[in-house]
C-alpha positions as CSV (number, residue, x, y, z in Angstrom):
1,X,82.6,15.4,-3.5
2,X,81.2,17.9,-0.9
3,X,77.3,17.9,0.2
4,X,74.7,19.9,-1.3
5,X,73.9,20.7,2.0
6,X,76.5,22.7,5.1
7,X,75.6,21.9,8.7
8,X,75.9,24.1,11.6
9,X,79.7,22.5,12.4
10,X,80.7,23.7,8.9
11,X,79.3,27.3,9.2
12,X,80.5,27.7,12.8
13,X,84.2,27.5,11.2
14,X,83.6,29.5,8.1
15,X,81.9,32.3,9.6
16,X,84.2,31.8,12.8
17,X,81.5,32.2,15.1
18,X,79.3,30.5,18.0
19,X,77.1,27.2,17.9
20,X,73.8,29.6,18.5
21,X,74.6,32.4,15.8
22,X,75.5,29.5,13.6
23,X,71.9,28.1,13.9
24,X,70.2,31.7,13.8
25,X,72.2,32.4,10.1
26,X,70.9,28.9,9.2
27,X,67.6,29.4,10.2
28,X,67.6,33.1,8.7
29,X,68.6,31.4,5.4
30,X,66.6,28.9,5.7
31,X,63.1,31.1,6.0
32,X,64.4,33.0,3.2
33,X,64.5,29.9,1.3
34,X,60.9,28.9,2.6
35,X,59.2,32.3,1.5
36,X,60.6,31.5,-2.3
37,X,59.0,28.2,-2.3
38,X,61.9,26.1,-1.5
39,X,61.9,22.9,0.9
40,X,64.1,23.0,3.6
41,X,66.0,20.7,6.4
42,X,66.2,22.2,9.8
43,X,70.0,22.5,11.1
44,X,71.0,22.6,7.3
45,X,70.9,24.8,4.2
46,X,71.3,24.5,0.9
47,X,75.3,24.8,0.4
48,X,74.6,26.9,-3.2
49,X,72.6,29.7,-1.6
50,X,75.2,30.0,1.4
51,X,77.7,31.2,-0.8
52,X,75.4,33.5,-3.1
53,X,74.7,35.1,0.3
54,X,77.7,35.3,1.8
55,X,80.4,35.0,-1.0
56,X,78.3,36.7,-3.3
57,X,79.1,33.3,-5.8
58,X,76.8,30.4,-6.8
59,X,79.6,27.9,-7.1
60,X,82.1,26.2,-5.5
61,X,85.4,27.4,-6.0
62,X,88.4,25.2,-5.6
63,X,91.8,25.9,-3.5
């Protein structure tokens, strides 16, 4: 079963992109997250709003 939660290592090779703009999308998500009320872990986001943003889909899809 895969984490609620994706890590900087997991969006570096989704996105395809650096360790720094990893942590900046992160952190960008993460403040949006903070100004709706929502409690939040530093170096992690929720793995459920990730996709919404970017994938434009609330779940996980398989394959």
């Amino acid at each position: 079963m895969a984490s609620s939660m994706i890590n900087v290592h997991e969006v570096m090779e989704l996105l395809q992109v650096s360790e720094s703009k990893a942590y900046n999308v992160i952190k960008q998500l993460n403040t949006e997250l903070k100004e709706k009320g929502y409690i939040t872990i530093a170096g992690k986001v929720s793995r459920k709003y990730f996709n919404e943003k970017f994938y434009g889909y609330a779940e996980n899809q398989e394959g």
